[in-house]
C-alpha positions in Angstrom: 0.0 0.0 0.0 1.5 3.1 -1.0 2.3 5.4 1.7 -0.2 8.6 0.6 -3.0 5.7 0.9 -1.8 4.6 4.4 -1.7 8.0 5.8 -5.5 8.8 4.2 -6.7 6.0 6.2 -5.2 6.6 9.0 -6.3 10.4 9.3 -9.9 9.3 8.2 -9.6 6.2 11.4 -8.3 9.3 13.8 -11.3 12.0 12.6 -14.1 8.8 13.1 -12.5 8.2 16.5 -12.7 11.6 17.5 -15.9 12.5 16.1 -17.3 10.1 18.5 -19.4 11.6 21.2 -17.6 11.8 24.5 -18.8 10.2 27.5 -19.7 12.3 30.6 -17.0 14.5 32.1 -14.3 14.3 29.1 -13.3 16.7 26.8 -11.4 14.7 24.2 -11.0 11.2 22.9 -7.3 10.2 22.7 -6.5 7.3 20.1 -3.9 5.2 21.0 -0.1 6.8 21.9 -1.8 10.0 21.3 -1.5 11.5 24.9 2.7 10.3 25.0 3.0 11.6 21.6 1.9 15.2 23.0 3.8 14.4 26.1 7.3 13.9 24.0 6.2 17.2 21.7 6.4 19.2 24.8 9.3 17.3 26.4 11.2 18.3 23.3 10.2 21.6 23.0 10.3 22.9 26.7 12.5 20.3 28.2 12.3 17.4 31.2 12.0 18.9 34.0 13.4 16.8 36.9 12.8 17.4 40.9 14.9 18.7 43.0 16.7 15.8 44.5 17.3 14.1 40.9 19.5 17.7 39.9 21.1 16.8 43.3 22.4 13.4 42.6 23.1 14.3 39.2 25.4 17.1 40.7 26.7 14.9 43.3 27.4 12.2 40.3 29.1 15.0 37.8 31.3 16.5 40.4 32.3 12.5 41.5 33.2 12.7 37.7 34.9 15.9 37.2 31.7 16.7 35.0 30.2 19.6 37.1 31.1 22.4 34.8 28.9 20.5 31.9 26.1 19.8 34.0 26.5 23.2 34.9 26.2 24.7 31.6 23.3 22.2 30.5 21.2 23.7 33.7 21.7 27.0 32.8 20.5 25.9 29.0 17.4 24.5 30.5 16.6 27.3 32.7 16.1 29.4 29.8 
């Protein structure tokens, strides 16, 4: 099946499955992978952002590896 067909298909199985009506309380029906596929959009366009005590081992790890001046400079890329 050529690709163009696959994708038509698929777009037209997505629209029936969202067109459906939504049961009480919901705003949206998700297909399949749909909710982690917005998850990893925003990942990769805002970043991970990790608690507190993660950024604390990973400094504690980094400086064990003589690597706290990257870790360094990759926390300052993520905080903006």
């Amino acid at each position: 099946m050529p690709a163009a067909v696959f994708e038509e298909r698929m777009k037209a199985f997505t629209d029936e499955i969202k067109s459906q009506p939504l049961a009480q309380g919901f705003d949206e029906i998700f297909y399949p992978g749909e909710i982690e596929h917005r998850r990893e959009q925003e990942n990769l366009s805002a970043g991970i952002r990790l608690p507190r005590d993660t950024w604390a081992d990973l400094e504690r790890i980094a400086a064990e590896a003589g690597l706290a001046d990257a870790l360094g400079a990759c926390r300052a890329t993520a905080n903006g």
